[in-house]
C-alpha atoms as one frame of an Amber mdcrd trajectory, in Angstrom:
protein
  36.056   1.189 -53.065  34.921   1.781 -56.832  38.073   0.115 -58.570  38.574
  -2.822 -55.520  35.182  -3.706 -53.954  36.656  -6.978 -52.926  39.683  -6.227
 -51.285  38.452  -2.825 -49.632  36.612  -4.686 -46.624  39.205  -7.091 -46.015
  42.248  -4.358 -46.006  40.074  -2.541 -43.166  39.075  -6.596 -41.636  42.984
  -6.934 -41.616  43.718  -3.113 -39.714  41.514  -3.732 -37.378  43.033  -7.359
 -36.623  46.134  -5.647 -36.777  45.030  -3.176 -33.917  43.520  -5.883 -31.869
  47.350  -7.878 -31.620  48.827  -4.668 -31.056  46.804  -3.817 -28.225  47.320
  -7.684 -26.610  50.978  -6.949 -27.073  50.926  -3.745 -25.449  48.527  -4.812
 -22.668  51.507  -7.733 -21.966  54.228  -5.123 -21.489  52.386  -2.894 -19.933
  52.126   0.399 -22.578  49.165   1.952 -23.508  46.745   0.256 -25.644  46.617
   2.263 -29.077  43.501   3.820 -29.870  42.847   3.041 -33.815  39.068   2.853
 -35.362  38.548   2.179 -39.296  35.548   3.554 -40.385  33.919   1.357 -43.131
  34.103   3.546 -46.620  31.143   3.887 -48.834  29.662   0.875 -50.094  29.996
   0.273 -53.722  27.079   1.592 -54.722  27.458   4.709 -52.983  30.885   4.870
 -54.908  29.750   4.511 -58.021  26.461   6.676 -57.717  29.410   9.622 -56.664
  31.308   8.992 -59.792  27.647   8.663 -61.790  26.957  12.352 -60.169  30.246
  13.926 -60.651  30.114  12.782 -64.213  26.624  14.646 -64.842  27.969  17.636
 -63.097  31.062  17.828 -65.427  28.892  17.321 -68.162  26.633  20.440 -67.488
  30.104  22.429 -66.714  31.248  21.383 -69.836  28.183  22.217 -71.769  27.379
  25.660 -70.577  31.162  26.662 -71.034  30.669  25.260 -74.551  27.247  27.550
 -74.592  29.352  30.421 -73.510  31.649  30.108 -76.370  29.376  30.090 -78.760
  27.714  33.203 -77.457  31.208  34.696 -77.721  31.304  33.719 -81.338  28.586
  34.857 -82.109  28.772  37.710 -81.024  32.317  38.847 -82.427  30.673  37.846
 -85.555  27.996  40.212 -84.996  30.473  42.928 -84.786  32.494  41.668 -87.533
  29.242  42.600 -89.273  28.399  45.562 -87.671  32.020  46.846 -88.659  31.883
  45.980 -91.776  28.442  47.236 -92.724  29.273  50.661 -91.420  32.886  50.298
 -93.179  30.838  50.015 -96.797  28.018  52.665 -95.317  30.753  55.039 -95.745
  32.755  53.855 -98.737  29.715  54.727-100.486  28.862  57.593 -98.452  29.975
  59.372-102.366  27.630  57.264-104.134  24.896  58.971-102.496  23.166  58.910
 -99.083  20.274  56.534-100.112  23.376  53.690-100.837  24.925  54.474 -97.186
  21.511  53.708 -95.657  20.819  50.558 -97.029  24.149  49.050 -96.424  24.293
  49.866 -92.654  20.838  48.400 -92.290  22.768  45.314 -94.496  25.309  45.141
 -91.925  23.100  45.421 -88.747  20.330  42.818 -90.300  23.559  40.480 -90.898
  25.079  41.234 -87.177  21.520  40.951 -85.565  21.268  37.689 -87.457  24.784
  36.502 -86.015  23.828  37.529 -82.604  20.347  35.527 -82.774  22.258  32.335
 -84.439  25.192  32.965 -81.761  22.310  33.105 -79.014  20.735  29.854 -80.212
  23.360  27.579 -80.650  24.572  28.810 -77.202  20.948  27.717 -75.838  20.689
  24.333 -77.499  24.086  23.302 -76.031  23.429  24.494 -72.680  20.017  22.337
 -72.774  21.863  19.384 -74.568  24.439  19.522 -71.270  21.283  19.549 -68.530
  19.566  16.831 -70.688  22.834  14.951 -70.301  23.038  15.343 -66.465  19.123
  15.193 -66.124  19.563  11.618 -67.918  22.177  10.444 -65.854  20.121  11.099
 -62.560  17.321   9.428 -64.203  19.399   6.008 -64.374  17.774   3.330 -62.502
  19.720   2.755 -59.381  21.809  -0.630 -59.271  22.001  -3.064 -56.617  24.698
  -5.701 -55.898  25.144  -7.627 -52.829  26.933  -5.933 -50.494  30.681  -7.888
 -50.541  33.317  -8.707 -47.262  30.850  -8.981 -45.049  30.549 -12.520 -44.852
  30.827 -15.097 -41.239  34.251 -14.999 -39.843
């Protein structure tokens, strides 16, 4: 109904003529009538406010997988850092204690850092994705004239 709106109602118009000589023709010989009923589809608006919908909700999918990923990032980054901070912490374990100290508490600030920027950029996409479908619902709701459903 979305890509034809024109020649939708006439292809079900055209079945259901269809069915109607059918039945004549079997009532002549005698068979039993055939028992066929069309529905009528969505309209066209209800079509298109489906696709409108679906396309929000794959939107929002879209973004909080892409939120996800970055969360992932960031984190691996974070223990990139972590790793590596405690890898220095003890390559300088022989320059003294004092040393050790400060570059674990280098490597955690760093990692904590990651984790926070990981965090946030995960957040902001995940909002960008329900602003996107949040918009979409918001667009004003079009009407057209409702098409095949003229005089006969």
């Amino acid at each position: 109904m979305l890509l034809n709106p024109y020649s939708s109602p006439h292809a079900i118009a055209n079945i259901e003529s269809i069915t109607g000589d059918l039945n004549t023709f079997a009532s002549t010989l005698q068979l039993e009538h055939i028992h066929l009923h069309v529905e009528d589809g969505p309209t066209w608006i209800q079509a298109a406010g489906k696709a409108v919908d679906d396309t929000g909700k794959a939107l929002q999918n879209a973004g909080q997988q892409t939120a996800h990923a970055v969360q992932d990032a960031g984190n691996a980054i974070a223990k990139g850092a972590q790793d590596t901070g405690a890898a220095v912490a003890r390559g300088m374990q022989d320059a003294g204690n004092q040393a050790a100290h400060i570059a674990q508490d280098a490597g955690n600030a760093i990692a904590k850092g990651a984790q926070d920027a990981g965090a946030g950029i995960a957040d902001g996409v995940q909002q960008l994705g329900k602003g996107i479908a949040s918009g979409l619902k918001q667009l004003p709701e079009i009407k057209l004239p409702i098409f095949g459903r003229g005089k006969k």
